[in-house]
C-alpha positions in Angstrom: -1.4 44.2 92.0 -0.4 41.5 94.6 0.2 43.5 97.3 0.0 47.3 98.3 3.5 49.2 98.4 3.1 53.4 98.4 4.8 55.5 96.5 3.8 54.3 93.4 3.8 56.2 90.2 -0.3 56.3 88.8 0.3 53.6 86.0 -3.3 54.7 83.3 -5.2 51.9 83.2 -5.8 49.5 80.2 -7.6 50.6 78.0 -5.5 53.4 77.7 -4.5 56.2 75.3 -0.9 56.8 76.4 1.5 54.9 79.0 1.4 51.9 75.8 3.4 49.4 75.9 3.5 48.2 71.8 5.2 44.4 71.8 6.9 43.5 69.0 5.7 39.3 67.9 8.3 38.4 65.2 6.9 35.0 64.7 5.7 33.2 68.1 3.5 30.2 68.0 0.1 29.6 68.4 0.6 28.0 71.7 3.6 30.1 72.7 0.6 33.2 72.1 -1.9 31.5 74.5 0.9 31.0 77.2 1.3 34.5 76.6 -2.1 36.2 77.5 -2.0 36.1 81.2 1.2 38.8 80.9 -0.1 40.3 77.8 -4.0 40.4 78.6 -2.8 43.2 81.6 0.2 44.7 80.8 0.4 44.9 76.4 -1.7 47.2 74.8 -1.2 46.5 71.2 1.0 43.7 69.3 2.6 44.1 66.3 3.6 41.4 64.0 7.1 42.0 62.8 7.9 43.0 59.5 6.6 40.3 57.0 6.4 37.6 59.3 2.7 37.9 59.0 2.8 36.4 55.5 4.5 33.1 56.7 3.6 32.6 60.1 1.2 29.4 60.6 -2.4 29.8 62.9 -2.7 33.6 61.6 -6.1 33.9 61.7 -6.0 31.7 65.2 -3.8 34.2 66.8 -4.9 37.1 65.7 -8.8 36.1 67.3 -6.8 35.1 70.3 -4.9 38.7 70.8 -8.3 40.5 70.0 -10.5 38.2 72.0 -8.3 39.1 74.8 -9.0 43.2 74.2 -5.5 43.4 72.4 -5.3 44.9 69.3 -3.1 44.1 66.3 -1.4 44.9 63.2 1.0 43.8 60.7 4.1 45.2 60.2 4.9 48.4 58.5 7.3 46.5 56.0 4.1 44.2 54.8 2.4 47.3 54.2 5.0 48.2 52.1 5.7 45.2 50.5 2.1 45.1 48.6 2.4 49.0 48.2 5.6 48.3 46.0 3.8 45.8 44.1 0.5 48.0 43.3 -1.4 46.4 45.9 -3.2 48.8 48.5 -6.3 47.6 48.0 -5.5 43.9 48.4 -4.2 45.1 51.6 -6.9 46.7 53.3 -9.5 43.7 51.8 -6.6 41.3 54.1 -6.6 43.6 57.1 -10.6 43.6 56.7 -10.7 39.9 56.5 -8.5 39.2 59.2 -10.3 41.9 61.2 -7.3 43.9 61.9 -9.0 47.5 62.6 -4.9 49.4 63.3 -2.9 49.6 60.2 0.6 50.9 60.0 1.8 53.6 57.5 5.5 53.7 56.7 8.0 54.1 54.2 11.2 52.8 55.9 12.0 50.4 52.9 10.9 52.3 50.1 10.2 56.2 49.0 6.8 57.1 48.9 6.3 61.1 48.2 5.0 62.6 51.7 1.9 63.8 50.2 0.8 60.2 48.9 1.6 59.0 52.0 -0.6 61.4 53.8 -2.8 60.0 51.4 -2.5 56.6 52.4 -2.8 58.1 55.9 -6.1 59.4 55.3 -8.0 56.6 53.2 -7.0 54.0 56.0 -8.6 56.0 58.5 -11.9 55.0 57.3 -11.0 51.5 57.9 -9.5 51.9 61.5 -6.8 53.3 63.7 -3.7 54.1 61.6 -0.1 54.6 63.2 2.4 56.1 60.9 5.9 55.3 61.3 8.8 58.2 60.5 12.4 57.6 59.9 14.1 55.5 57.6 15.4 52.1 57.9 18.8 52.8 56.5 21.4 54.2 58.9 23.4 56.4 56.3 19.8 58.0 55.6 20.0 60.9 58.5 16.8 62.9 59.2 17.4 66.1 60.6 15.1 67.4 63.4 13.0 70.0 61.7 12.2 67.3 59.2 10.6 65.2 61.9 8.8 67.1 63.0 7.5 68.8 59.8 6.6 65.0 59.0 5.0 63.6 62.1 2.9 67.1 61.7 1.6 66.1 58.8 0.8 62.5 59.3 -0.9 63.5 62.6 -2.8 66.2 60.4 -3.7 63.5 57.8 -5.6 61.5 61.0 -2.9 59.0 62.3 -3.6 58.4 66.0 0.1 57.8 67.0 3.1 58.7 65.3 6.2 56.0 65.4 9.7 57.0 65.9 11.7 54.7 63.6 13.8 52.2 65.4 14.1 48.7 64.1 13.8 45.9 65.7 17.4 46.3 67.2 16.8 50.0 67.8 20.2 51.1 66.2 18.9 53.6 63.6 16.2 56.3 63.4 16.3 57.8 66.7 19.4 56.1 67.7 22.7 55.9 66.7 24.4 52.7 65.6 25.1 52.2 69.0 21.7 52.0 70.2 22.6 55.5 72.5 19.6 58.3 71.8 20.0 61.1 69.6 18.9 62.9 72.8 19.0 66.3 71.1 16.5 65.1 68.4 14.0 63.0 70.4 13.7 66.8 72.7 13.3 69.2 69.9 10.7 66.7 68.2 9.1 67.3 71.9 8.9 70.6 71.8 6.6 70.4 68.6 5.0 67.6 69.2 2.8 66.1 71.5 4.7 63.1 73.6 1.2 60.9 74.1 0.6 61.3 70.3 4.2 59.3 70.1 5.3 55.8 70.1 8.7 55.7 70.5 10.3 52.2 69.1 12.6 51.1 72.3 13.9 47.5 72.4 16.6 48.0 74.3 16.5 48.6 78.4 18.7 51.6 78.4 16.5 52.7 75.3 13.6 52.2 77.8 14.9 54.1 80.7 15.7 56.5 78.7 12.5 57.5 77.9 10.9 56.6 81.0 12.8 59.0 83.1 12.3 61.6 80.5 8.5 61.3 80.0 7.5 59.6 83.2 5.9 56.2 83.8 3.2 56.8 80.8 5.4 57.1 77.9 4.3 55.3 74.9 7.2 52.7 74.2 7.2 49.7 71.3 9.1 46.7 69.8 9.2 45.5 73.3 10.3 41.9 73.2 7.5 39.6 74.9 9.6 38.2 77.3 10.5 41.5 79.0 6.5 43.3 79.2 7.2 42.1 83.0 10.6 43.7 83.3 9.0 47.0 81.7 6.4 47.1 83.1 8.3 47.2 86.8 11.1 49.6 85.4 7.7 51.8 84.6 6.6 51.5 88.4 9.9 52.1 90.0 10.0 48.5 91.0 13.8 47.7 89.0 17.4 48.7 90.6 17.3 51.2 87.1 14.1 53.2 88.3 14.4 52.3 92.3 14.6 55.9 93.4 13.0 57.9 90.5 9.6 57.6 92.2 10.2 57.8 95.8 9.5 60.9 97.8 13.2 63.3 98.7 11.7 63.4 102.0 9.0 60.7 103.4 8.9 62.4 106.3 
């Protein structure tokens, strides 16, 4: 940090296993990557590309050496994966993830139906490839999950060997978790908590209040992705305490 201020919540440090910060990249440039790694190389943990975007975006190969060779993992979207699922392609999927040395892959079935148990299945095989994070909750609004389902779900993908579980959001974090609104389903997201671990979940937040939700609910360290790449700084000093949101939620009752 620049300068030393106390009372200051113990932020993990990178590499780190919880307290991730996921950004979502929906399509930035090559350059617009490299002006991005003196943010991302200390505050991002992992980048995802957006949805397909992967399959159109120009430099690919470029940018991903350029996140990895700055110790940031990536992956494609959970839609891509799904997209060459739909059309009978798994194993042309994991030969592109191996080619473009992509070692985390995302499991999901937001756009489609995939039986649980094949998915699990999925889950499994592309654990011998890399880190797999499996995303629950569906894509369409009108599709409501109720809690015990969750967590009967992210129980079994966890089982199956994915490393983090994904809380459904979008991109513009009005479904899964959310209402249409964007407001939490605050009942669900603390029954799924009472099953399942909170550092084995990355919960899909794009939107501040979405954010500070969590944040003052699960502390500094909470696992929180589809974070836009111009607001990892803003995050990152909501995390610490450091924004008019969080100004008092780390500071002592009584200094003296």
């Amino acid at each position: 940090m620049n300068f030393h201020l106390s009372q200051i919540p113990d932020r993990y440090a990178k590499p780190r296993t919880a307290g991730i910060t996921m950004v979502m990249d929906k399509g930035l440039s090559l350059e617009e990557a490299r002006h991005f790694m003196p943010v991302a190389r200390l505050h991002v943990d992992i980048v995802k590309l957006g949805f397909g975007t992967s399959y159109v975006t120009p430099d690919l190969r470029a940018k991903i050496e350029l996140y990895i060779s700055n110790g940031i993992p990536v992956y494609f979207g959970g839609t891509l994966f799904e997209a060459f699922l739909i059309r009978n392609q798994f194993d042309d999927y994991v030969a592109i993830c191996r080619d473009y040395g992509i070692s985390h892959m995302e499991v999901s079935d937001g756009s489609i139906t995939i039986p649980h148990a094949e998915k699990c299945g999925y889950i499994e095989k592309l654990t011998r490839y890399g880190t797999v994070l499996s995303e629950v909750g569906s894509k369409d609004a009108a599709h409501i999950i109720p809690p015990y389902k969750w967590i009967e779900l992210m129980r079994a993908e966890l089982a199956a060997g994915a490393t983090y579980v994904i809380a459904e959001a979008r991109e513009a974090g009005n479904v899964g978790i959310y209402r249409g609104s964007g407001e939490v389903r605050e009942g669900l997201v603390q029954e799924i908590l009472t099953q399942i671990p909170g550092d084995r979940i990355l919960w899909e937040a794009p939107q501040k209040a979405q954010q500070l939700y969590f944040i003052e609910l699960l502390g500094c360290n909470v696992n929180l992705g589809n974070i836009a790449h111009s607001e990892v700084i803003p995050l990152e000093t909501m995390r610490l305490g450091l924004r008019g949101d969080t100004f008092h939620l780390f500071l002592q009752k009584d200094p003296a």
